[in-house]
Backbone as numpy.savetxt, mean C-alpha at the origin, in Angstrom:
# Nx Ny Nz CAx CAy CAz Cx Cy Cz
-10.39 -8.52 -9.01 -9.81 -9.28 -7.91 -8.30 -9.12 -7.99
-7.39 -7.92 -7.19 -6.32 -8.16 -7.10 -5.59 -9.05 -5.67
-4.63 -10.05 -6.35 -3.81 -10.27 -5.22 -2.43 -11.08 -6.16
-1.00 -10.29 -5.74 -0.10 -10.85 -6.19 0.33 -12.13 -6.44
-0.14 -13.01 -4.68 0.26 -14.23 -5.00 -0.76 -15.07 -5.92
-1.71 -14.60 -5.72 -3.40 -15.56 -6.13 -3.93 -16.59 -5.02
-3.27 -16.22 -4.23 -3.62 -16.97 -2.69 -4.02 -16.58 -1.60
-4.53 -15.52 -1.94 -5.16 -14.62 -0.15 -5.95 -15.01 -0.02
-6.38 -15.34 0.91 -7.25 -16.65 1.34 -8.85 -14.89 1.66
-8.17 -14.00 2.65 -9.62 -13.04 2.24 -9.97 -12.80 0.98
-9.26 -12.77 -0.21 -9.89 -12.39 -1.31 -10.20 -13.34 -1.84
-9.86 -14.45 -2.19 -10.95 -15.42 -2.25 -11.88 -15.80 -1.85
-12.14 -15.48 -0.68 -13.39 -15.64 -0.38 -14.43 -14.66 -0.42
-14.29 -13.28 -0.51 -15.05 -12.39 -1.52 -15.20 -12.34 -2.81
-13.63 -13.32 -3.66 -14.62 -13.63 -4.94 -15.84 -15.06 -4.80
-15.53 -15.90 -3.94 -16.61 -16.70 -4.19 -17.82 -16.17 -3.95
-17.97 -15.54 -2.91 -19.27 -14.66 -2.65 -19.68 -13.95 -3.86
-18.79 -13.10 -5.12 -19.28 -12.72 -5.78 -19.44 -13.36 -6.85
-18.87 -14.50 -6.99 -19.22 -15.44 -7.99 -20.46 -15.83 -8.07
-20.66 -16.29 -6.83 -21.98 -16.61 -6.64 -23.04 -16.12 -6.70
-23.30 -14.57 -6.52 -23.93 -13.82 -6.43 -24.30 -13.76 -8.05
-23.61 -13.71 -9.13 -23.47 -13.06 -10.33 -23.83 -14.48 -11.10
-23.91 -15.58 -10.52 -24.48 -16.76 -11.44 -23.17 -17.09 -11.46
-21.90 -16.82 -11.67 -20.83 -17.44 -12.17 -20.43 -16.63 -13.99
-20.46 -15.35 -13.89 -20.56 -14.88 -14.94 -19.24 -13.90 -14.85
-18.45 -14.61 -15.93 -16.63 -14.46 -16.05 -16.66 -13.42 -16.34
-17.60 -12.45 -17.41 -17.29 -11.52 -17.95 -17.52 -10.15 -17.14
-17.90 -10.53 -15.86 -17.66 -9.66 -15.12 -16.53 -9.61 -13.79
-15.34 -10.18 -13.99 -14.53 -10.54 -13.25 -13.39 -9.59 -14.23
-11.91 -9.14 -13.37 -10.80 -9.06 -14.08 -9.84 -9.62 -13.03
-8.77 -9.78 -13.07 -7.61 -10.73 -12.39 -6.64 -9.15 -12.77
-6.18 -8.93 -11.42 -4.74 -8.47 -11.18 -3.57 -9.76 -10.58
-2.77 -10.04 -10.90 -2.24 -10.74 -10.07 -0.52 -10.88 -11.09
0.58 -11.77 -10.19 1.62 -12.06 -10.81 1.34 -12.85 -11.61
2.44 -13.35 -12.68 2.52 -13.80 -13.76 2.56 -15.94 -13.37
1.41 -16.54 -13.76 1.49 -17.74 -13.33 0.86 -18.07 -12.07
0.80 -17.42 -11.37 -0.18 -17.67 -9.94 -1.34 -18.49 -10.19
-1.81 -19.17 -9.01 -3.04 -19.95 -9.34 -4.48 -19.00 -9.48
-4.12 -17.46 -9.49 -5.62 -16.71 -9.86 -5.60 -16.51 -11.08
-4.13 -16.06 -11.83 -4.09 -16.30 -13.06 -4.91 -17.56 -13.87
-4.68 -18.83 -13.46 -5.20 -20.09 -13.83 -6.20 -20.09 -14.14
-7.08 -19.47 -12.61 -8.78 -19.48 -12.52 -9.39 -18.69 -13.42
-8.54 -17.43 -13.41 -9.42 -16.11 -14.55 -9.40 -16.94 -15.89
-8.14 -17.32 -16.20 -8.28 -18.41 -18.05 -9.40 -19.27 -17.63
-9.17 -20.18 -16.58 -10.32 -21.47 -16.95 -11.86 -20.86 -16.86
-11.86 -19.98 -16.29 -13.46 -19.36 -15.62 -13.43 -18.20 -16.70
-12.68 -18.22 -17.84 -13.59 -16.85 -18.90 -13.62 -15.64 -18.50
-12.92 -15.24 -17.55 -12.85 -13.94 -16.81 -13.04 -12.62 -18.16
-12.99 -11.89 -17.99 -13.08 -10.69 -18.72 -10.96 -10.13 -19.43
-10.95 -10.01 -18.78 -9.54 -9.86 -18.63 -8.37 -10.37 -17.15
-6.86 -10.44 -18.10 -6.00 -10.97 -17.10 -4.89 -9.83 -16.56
-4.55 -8.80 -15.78 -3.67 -7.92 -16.01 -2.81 -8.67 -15.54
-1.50 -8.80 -15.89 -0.26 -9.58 -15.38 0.26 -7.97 -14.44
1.12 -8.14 -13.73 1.57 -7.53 -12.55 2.62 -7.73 -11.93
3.76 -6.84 -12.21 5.23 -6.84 -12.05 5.34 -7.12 -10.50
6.30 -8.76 -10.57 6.65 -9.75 -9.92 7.63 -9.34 -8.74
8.53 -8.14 -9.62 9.72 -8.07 -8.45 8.92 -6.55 -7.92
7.83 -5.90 -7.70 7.36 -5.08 -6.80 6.26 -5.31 -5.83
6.75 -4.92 -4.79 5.69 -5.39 -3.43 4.34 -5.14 -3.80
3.79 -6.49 -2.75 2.15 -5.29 -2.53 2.01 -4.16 -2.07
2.47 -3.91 -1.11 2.51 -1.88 -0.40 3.51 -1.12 -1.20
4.13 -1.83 -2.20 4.98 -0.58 -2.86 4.29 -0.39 -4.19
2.95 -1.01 -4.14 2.70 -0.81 -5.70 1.61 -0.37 -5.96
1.15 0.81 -5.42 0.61 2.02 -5.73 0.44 1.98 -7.24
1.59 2.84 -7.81 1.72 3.30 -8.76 1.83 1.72 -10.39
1.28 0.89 -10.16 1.32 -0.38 -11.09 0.00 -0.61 -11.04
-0.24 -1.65 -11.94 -2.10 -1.77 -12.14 -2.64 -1.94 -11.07
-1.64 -2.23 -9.88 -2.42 -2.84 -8.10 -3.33 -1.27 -8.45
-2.69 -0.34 -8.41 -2.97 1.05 -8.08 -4.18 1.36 -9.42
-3.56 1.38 -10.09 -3.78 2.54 -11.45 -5.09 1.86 -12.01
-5.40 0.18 -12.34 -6.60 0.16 -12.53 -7.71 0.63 -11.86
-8.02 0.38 -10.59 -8.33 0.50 -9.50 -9.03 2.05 -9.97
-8.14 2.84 -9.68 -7.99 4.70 -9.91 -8.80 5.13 -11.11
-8.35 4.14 -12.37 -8.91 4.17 -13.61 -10.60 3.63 -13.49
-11.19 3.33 -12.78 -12.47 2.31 -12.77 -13.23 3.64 -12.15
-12.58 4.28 -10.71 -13.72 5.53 -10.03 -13.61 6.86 -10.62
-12.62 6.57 -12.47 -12.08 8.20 -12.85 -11.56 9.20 -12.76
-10.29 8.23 -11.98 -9.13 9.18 -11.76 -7.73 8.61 -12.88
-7.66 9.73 -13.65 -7.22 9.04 -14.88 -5.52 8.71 -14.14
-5.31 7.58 -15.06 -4.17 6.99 -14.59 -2.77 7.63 -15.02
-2.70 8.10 -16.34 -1.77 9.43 -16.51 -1.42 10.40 -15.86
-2.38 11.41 -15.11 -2.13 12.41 -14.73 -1.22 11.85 -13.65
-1.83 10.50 -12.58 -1.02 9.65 -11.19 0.57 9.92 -11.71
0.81 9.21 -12.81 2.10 8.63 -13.25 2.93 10.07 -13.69
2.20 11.07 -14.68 3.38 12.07 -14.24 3.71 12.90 -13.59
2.50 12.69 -12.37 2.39 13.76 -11.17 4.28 12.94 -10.40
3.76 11.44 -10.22 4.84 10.79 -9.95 6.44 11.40 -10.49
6.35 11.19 -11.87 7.53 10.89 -13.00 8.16 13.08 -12.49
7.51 13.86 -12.78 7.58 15.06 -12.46 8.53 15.16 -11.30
7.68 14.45 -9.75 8.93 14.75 -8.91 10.27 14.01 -8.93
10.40 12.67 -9.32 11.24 11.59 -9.75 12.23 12.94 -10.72
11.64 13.81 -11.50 12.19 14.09 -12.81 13.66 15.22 -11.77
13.86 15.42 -10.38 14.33 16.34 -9.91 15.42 16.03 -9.52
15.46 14.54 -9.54 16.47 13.63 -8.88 17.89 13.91 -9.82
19.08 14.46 -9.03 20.40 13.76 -9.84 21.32 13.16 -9.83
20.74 12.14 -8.60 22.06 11.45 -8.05 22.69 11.97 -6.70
22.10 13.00 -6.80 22.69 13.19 -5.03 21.71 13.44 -3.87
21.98 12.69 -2.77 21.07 12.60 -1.99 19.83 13.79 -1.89
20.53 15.37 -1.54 19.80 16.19 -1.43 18.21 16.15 -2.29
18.73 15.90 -3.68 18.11 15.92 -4.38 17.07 14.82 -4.51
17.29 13.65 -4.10 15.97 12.84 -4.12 15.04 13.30 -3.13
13.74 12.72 -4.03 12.44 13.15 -3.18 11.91 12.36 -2.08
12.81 11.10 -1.50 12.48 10.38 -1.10 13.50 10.28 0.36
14.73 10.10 0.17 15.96 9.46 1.03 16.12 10.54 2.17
15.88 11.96 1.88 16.12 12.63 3.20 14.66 12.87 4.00
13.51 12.36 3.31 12.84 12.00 4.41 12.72 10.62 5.23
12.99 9.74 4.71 13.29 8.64 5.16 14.50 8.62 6.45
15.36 9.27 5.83 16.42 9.53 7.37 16.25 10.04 8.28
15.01 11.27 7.50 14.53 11.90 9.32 13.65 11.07 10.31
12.79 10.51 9.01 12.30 9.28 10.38 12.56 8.40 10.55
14.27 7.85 10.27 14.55 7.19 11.06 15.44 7.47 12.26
16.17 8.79 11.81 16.99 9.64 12.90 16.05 10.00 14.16
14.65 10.80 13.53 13.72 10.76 14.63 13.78 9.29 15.45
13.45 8.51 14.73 12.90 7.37 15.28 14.03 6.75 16.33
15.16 6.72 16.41 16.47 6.05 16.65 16.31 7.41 17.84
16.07 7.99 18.12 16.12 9.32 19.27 14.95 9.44 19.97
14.16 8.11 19.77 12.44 8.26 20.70 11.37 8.52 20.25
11.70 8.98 18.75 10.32 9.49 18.06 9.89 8.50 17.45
9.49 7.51 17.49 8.39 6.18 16.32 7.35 6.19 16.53
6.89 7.50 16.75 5.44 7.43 16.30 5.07 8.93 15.47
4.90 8.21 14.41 4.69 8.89 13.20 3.56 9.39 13.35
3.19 10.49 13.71 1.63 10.95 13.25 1.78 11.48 12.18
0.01 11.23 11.34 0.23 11.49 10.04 -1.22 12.43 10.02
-1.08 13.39 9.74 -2.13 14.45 9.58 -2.32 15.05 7.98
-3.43 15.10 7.89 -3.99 15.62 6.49 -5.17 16.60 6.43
-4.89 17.15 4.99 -6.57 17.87 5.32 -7.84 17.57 4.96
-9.32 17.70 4.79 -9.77 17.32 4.64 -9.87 15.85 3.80
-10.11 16.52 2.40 -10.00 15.83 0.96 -8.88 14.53 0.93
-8.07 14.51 1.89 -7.33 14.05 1.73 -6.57 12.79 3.01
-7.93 12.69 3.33 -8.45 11.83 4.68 -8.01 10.11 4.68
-7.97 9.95 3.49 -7.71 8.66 3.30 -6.23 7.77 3.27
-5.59 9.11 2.52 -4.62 8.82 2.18 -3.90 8.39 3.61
-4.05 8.52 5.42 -2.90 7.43 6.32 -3.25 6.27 5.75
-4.45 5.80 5.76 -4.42 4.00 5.74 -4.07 3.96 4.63
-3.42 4.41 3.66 -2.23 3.39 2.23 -1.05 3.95 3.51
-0.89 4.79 3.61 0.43 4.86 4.30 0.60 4.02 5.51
-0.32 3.60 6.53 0.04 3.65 7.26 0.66 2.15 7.53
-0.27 1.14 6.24 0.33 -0.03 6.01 1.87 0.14 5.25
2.30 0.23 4.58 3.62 1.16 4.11 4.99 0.50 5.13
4.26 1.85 5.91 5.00 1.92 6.65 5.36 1.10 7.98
4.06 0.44 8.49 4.49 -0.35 9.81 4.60 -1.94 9.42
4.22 -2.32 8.09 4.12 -3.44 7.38 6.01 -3.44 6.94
6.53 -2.66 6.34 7.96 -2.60 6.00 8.85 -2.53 6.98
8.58 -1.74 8.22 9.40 -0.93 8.92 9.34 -1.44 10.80
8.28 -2.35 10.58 7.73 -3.11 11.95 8.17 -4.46 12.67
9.65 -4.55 12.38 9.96 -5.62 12.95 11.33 -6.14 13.25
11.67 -7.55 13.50 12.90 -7.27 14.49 12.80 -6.81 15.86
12.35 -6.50 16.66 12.23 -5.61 17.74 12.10 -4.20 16.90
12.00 -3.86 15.89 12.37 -2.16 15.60 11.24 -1.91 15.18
11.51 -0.25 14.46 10.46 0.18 13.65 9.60 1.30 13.85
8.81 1.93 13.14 8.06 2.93 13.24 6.78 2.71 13.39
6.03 3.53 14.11 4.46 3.01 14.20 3.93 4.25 13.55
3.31 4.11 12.34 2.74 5.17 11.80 1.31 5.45 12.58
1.15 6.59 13.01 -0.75 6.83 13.92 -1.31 7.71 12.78
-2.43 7.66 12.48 -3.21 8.49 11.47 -3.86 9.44 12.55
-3.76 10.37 12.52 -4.25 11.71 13.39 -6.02 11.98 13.66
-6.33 11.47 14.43 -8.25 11.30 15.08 -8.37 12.98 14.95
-8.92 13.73 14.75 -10.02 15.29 15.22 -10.21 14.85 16.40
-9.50 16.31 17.32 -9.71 15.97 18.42 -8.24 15.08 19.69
-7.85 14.36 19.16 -7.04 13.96 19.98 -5.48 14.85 19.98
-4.88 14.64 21.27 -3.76 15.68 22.08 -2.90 15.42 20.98
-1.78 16.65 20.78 -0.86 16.64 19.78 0.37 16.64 20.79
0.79 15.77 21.23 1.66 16.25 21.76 2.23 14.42 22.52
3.52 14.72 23.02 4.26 13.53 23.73 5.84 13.03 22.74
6.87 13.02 23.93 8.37 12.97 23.46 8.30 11.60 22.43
7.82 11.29 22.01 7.65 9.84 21.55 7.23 9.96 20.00
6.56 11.89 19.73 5.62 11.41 18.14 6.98 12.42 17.82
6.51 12.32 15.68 7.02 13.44 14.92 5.47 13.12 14.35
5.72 14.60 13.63 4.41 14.84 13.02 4.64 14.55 11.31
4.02 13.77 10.39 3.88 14.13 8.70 2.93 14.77 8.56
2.33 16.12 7.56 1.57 16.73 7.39 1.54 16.44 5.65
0.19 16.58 5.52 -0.29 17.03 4.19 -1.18 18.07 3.74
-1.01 18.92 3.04 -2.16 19.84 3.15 -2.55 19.75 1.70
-3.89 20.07 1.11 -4.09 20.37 -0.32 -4.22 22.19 0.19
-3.76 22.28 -1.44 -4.12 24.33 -1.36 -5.68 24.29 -1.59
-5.84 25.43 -0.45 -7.06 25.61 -0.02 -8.04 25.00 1.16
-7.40 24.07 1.14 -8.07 23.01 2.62 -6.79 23.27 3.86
-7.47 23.52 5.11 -6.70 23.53 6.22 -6.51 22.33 7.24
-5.13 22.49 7.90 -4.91 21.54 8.80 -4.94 21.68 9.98
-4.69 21.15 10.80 -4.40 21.48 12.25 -3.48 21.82 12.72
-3.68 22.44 13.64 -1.90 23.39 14.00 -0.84 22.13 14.55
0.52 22.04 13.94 0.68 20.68 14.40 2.13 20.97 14.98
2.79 20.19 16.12 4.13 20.53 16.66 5.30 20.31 15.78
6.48 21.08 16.36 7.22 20.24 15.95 7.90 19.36 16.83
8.95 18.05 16.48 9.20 18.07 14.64 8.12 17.61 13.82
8.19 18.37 12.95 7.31 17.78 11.32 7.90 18.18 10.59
7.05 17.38 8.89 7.26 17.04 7.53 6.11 17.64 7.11
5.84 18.85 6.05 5.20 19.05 5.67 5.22 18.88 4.15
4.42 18.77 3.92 3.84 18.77 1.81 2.74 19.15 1.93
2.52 20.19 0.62 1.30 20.71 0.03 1.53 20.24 -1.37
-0.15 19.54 -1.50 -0.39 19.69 -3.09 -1.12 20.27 -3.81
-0.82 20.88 -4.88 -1.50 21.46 -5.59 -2.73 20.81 -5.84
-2.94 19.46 -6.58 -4.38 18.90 -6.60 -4.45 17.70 -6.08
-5.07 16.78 -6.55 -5.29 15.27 -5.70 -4.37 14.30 -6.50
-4.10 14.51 -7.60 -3.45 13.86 -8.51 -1.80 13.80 -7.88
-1.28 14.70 -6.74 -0.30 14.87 -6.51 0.05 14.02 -5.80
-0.99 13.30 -5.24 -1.13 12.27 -3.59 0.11 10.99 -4.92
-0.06 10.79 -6.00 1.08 9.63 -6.60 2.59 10.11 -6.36
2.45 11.50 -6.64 4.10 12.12 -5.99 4.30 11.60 -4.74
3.57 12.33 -3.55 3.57 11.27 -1.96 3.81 10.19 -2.33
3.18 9.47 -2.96 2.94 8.06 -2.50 4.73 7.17 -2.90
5.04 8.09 -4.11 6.45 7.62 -4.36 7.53 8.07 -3.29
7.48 9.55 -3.14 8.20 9.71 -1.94 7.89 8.97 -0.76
6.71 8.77 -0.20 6.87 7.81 1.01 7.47 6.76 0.71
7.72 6.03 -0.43 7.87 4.37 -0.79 9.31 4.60 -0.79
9.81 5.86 -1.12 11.13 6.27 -1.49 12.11 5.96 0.18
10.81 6.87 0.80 11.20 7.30 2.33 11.54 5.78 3.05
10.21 4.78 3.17 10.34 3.83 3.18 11.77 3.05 3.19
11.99 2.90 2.37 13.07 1.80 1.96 14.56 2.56 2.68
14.79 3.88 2.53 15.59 4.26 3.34 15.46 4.06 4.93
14.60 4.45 5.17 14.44 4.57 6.74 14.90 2.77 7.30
14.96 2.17 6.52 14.49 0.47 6.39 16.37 0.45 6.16
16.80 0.78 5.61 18.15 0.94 5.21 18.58 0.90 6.56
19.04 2.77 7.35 19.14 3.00 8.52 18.70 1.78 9.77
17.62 1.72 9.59 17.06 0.98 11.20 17.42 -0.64 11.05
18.41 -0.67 9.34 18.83 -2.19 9.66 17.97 -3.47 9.90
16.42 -3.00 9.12 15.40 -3.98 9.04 15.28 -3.75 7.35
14.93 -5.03 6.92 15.04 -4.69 5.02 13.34 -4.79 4.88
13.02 -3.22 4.81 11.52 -3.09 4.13 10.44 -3.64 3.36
11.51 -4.83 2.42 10.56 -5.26 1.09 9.85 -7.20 2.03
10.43 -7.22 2.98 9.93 -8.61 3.64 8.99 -8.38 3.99
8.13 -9.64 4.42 6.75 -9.63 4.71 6.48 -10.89 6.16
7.71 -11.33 7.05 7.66 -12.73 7.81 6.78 -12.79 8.16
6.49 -11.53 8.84 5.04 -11.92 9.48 3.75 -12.28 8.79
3.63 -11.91 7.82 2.69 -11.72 6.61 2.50 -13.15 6.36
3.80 -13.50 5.83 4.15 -15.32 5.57 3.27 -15.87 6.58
3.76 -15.78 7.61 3.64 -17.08 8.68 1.89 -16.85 8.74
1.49 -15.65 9.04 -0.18 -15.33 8.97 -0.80 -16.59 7.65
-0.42 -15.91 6.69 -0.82 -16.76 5.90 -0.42 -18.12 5.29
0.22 -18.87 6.19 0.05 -20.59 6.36 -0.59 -21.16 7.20
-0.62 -20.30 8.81 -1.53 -20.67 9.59 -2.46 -20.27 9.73
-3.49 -19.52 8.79 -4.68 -19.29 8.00 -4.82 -20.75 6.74
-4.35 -20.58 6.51 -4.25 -22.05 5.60 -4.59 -22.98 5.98
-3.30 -23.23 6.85 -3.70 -24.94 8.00 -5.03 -24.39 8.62
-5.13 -23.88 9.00 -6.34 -23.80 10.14 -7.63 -24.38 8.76
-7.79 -23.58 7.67 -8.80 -24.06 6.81 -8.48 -25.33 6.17
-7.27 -25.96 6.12 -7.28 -27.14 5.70 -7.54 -28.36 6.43
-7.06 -27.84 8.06 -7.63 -28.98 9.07 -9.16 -28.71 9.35
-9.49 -28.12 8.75 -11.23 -27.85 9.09 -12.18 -28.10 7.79
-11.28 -28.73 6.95 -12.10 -29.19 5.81 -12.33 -28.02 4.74
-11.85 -26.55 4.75 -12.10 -25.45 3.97 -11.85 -25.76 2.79
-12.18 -24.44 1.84 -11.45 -24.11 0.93 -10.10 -23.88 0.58
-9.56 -24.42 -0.15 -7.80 -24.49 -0.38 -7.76 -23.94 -1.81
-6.85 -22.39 -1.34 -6.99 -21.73 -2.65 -6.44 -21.94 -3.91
-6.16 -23.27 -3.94 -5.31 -23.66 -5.14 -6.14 -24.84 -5.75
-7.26 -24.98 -5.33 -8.69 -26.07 -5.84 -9.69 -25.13 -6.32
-10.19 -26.14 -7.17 -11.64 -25.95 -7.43 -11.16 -24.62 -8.97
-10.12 -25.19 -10.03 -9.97 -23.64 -10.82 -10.29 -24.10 -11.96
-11.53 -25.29 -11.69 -12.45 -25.34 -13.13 -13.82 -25.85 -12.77
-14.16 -25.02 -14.34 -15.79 -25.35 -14.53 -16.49 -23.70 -13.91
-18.03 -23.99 -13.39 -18.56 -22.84 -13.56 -19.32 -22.67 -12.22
-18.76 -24.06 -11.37 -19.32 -23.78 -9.74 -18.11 -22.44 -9.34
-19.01 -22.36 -8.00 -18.31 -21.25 -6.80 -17.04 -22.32 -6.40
């Protein structure tokens, strides 16, 4: 069960479902969460299996590469090393000057694109590698989506028109898998294997925070996020719900 604050009101309520399901049996539970949160609480009082604590000053969408990510990766056998120096490798190129980061001159193009009509990011991939818009695509319109501003990242359908003054294209290709013929402007990357998608994932986070720089909206906020989740709250507290900060003893659901 990861969640930073220990208060997402959806993930609590898929652990009660699985609590329930399992008899109430701790030792099949683990807790991702920040340090002190009320899920922290529950995993100690409820016997959980393990507690991973989870660095406080990094976002939820920027944290890929932290146990949000890496346990996760580690559980379906994608070893968590290879992620981190596929990462650390391109990081390793950086020397301080813009050119050289893997991150900041793509970030300026989409926001230079973006500031000239282009905010809509299409994001195209190849096969194998299908999954990877939806981590991005929260990323990016979650950081970069507000104020009046921002980028709308689109994950690319099979099949739909490539074209209109309004997109830029991101491409990904793995070697050996093909893409679709795509316009310009685009961003292309090829990776050598799947393990490389943690390099992306740092450069987008990289890209991120710049583009967020430029468009004069600060990336790491969440207002909207906030306000969602109090009036998800109230709504379950004037309706008699569950209040995710009850019920964090003993061996009921």
């Amino acid at each position: 069960m990861a969640s930073k604050s220990g208060t997402t009101l959806e993930t609590l309520s898929f652990y009660r479902t699985f609590w329930a399901s399992t008899g109430g049996d701790g030792r099949r539970f683990v807790a991702l969460t920040d340090p002190g949160t009320p899920l922290e609480r529950l995993a100690w009082d409820r016997d959980w299996s393990a507690v991973v604590r989870t660095p406080p000053d990094v976002g939820g969408r920027f944290s890929a590469l932290t146990p949000f990510g890496l346990l996760p990766a580690g559980l379906i056998g994608v070893e968590p090393d290879r992620l981190l120096e596929a990462a650390a490798e391109l990081a390793s190129g950086a020397d301080g000057s813009v050119d050289s980061d893997p991150g900041i001159p793509l970030g300026l193009a989409w926001a230079s694109l973006a500031l000239g009509g282009r905010d809509k990011l299409t994001i195209v991939t190849s096969p194998s590698l299908g999954s990877f818009p939806a981590w991005l695509e929260q990323l990016v319109a979650e950081s970069l989506g507000k104020e009046g501003t921002g980028i709308v990242p689109v994950p690319y359908l099979e099949g739909t028109p490539m074209s209109g003054a309004d997109r830029a294209y991101l491409v990904y290709r793995l070697v050996g898998e093909d893409v679709p013929e795509v316009p310009e402007p685009r961003m292309a990357f090829e990776l050598a294997d799947r393990h490389r998608l943690a390099a992306e994932m740092l450069r987008a986070e990289l890209a991120t925070a710049t583009a967020g720089e430029v468009l004069a909206v600060n990336p790491f906020d969440q207002p909207n996020v906030e306000a969602a989740k109090k009036l998800a709250r109230k709504a379950m507290e004037d309706g008699g719900g569950y209040r995710p900060d009850s019920g964090s003893g003993g061996r009921g659901p």
